[in-house]
Structures are given as structure tokens and as C-alpha cells.
C-alpha positions as CSV (number, residue, x, y, z in Angstrom):
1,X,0.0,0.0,0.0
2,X,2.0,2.7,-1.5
3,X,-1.0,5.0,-2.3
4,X,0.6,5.2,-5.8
5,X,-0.4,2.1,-7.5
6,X,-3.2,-0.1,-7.6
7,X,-2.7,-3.1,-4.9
8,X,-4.0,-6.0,-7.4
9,X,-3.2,-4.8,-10.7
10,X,-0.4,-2.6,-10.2
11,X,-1.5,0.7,-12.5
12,X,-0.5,4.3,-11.4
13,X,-3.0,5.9,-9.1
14,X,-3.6,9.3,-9.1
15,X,-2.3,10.2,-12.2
16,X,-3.3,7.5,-14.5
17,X,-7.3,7.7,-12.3
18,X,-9.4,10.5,-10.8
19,X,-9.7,8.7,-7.7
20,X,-8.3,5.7,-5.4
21,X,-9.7,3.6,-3.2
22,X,-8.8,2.4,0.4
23,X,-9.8,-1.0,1.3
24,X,-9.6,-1.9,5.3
25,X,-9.6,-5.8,6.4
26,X,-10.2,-5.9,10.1
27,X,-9.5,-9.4,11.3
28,X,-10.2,-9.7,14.8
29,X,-11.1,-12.3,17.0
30,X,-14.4,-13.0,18.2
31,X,-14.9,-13.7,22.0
32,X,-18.6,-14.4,23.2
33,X,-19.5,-13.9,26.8
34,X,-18.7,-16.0,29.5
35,X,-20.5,-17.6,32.2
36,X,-19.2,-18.7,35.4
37,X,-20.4,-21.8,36.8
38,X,-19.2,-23.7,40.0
39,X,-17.3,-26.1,37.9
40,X,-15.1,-22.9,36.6
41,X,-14.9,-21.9,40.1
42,X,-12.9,-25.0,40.9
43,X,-10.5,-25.1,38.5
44,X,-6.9,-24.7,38.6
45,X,-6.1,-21.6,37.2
46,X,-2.3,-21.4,37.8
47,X,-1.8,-24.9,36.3
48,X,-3.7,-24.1,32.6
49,X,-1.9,-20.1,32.9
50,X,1.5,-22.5,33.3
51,X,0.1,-25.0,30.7
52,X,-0.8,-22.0,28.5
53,X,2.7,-20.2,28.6
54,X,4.7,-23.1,28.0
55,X,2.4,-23.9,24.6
56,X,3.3,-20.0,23.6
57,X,6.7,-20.1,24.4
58,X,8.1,-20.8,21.1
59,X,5.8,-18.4,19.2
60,X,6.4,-15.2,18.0
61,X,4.8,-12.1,19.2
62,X,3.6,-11.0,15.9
63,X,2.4,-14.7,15.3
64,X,0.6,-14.2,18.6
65,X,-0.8,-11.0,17.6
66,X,-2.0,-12.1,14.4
67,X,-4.2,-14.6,15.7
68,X,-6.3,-11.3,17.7
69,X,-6.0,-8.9,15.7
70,X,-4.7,-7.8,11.9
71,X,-5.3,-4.7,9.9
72,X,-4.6,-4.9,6.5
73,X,-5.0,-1.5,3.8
74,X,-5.2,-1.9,0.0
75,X,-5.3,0.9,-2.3
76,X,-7.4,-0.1,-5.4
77,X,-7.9,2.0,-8.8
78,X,-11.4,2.1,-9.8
79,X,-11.9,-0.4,-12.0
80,X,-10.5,-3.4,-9.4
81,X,-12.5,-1.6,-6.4
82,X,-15.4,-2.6,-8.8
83,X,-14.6,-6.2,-9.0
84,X,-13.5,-6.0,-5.5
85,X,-17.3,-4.9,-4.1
86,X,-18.6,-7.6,-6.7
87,X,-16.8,-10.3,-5.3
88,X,-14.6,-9.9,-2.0
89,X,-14.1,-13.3,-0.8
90,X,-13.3,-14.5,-4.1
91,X,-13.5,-18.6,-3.7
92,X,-11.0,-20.5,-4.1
93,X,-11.0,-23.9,-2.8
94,X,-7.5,-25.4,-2.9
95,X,-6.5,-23.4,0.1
96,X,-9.3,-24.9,2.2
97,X,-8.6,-28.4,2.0
């Protein structure tokens, strides 16, 4: 996302098109509320915090991060922002095997 050419096909924004267009992704996770029951009550917190640390502690921060929260910005010329609101989850199926 330069804001000078097009993020999928790469023409000159600006000077080569009256207008750009910013797309914003927001990928974040999704946390429903919780209720407490007397079985949570008894659990062992410390152990699954311990548990839980030593499972992260060959992970990245950013991989971390990724997993709660990622922005991502395109800029689009006119044209692909119109095939873009047309179809913006384009399918494709081999990477969801």
C-alpha cells in the first residue's frame, strides 16, 4: 500500500485515475460472553496459565498477535475496487482443504 499504485493490478493511481480507493480488512477475533459456573470456580487456574505459557513459548509475538487482531490496507484503482465490491471473498478452494 503505497497509495501510488493499484494493490491488485499494479497501474498508477492518481495520475493514470481521478480517484483511489482504500480497502480496510479488520480481522479480529471474536470472544462471546462468558458464564461462570461452579465447575469454573474450581478449577486450577495457575496450572492451565502455566500449561498455557509453555504452549506460547516458542511463538512469536507477531504470530501471537496475528491470531487477535490484523489490519490490512489496500489501495485499489477504480476499476478493481469494482470487481472487488462484486466479489470480496473470491472462492477459491485449494487453500481450504
Amino acid at each position: 500500500m503505497d497509495h501510488l499504485t493499484c494493490d491488485i493490478c499494479g497501474n498508477g493511481l492518481l495520475l493514470d485515475a481521478p480517484v483511489r480507493y482504500e480497502v480496510k480488512i479488520e480481522v479480529k477475533a471474536a470472544y462471546d460472553p462468558m458464564e461462570l459456573s461452579e465447575d469454573d470456580l474450581r478449577r486450577d487456574f495457575k496450572a492451565e496459565i502455566a500449561a498455557l505459557l509453555k504452549k506460547l513459548a516458542n511463538r512469536s509475538a507477531t504470530e501471537m498477535n496475528d491470531e487477535v487482531y490484523k489490519l490490512i490496507e489496500f489501495d485499489l484503482c477504480m476499476t478493481c475496487q469494482k470487481k472487488y465490491i462484486k466479489n470480496p471473498l473470491p472462492q477459491d478452494n485449494s487453500s481450504h482443504r
